[in-house]
C-alpha positions, -999 to 999 in steps of 0.1 A, spaced: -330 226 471 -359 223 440 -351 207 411 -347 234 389 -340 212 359 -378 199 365 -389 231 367 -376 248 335 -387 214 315 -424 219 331 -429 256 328 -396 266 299 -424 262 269 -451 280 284 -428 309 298 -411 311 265 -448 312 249 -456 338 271 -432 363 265 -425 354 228 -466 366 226 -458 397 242 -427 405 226 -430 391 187 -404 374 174 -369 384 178 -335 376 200 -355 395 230 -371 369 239 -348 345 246 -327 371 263 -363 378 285 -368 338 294 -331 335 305 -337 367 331 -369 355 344 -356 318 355 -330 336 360 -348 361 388 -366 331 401 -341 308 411 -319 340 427 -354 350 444 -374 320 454 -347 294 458 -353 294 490 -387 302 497 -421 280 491 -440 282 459 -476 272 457 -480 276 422 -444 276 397 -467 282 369 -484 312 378 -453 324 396 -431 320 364 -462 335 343 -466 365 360 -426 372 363 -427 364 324 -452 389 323 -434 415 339 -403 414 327 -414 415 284 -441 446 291 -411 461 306 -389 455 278 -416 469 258 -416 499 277 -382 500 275 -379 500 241 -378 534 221 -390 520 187 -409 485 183 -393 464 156 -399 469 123 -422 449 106 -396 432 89 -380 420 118 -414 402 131 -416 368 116 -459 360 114 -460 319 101 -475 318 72 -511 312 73 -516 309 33 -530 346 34 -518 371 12 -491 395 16 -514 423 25 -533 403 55 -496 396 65 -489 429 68 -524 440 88 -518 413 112 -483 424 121 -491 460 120 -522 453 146 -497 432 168 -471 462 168 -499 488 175 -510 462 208 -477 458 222 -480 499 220 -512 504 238 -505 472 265 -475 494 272 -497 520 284 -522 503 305 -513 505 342 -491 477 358 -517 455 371 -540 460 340 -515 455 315 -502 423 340 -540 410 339 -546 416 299 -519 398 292 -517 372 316 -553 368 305 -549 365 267 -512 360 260 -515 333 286 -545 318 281 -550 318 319 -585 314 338 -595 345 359 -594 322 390 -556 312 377 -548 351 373 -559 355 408 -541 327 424 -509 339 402 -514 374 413 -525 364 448 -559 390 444 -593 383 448 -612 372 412 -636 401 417 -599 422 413 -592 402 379 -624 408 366 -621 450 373 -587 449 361 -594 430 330 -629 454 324 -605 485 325 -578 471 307 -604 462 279 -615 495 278 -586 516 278 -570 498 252 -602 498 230 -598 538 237 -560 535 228 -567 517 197 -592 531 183 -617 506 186 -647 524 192 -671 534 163 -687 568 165 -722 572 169 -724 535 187 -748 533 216 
């Protein structure tokens, strides 16, 4: 038996940072931390780990982009708290509008894609960790990441027109 006490104290913080950057703010996201040590402890208590982190990362990962894809309607901006940063309303509002209109476009990146963008930047994680996490080769993190990159730049707009 693992001590599961340990292994919410260890990993809970970065789990809950994990989904709460994929999800905003808002009572999904404590609902989507339960669920996920939830899943793990029904699913791995009795199998060996390697890596608790990257396991609980990429389950964390899963779980809020399908909750986003779940979702009909993202929340309104009114219901996504952004600390404030001593900017003025308007930068307020571009910064939560641009979060909204990523969680959009991560939702429709491919599985692995949207798993390696977000593992990647919501997570902070190394391509080597994504890799170990994911158990794929880096080369495969690196591909997924390039495409994910690109889609979303394609999904958001991001290109300018006439750019070589």
């Amino acid at each position: 038996m693992r001590n599961w006490d340990q292994i919410v104290r260890e990993h809970g913080p970065d789990v809950f940072r994990q989904v709460q950057n994929i999800l905003g703010q808002g009572p999904d996201v404590d609902d989507t931390v339960q669920e996920v040590f939830l899943e793990v402890f029904r699913l791995w208590e009795d199998r060996s780990v390697r890596n608790w982190g990257g396991l609980l990362n990429r389950i964390a990962t899963n779980r809020a982009i399908d909750l986003l894809r779940r979702r009909r309607t993202l929340p309104s901006m009114e219901d996504v708290d952004v600390p404030a940063t001593g900017g003025c309303p308007l930068e307020l509002v571009i910064v939560k509008e641009a979060a909204e209109r990523l969680r959009r476009a991560i939702c429709q990146l491919p599985d692995r894609q949207a798993e390696v963008f977000s593992l990647r930047y919501f997570a902070d994680l190394s391509h080597a960790q994504i890799a170990e996490a994911l158990e794929i080769d880096v080369g495969a993190v690196g591909t997924a990441l390039h495409k994910a990159r690109v889609k979303l730049e394609s999904l958001l707009e991001l290109k300018t027109e006439g750019a070589s």
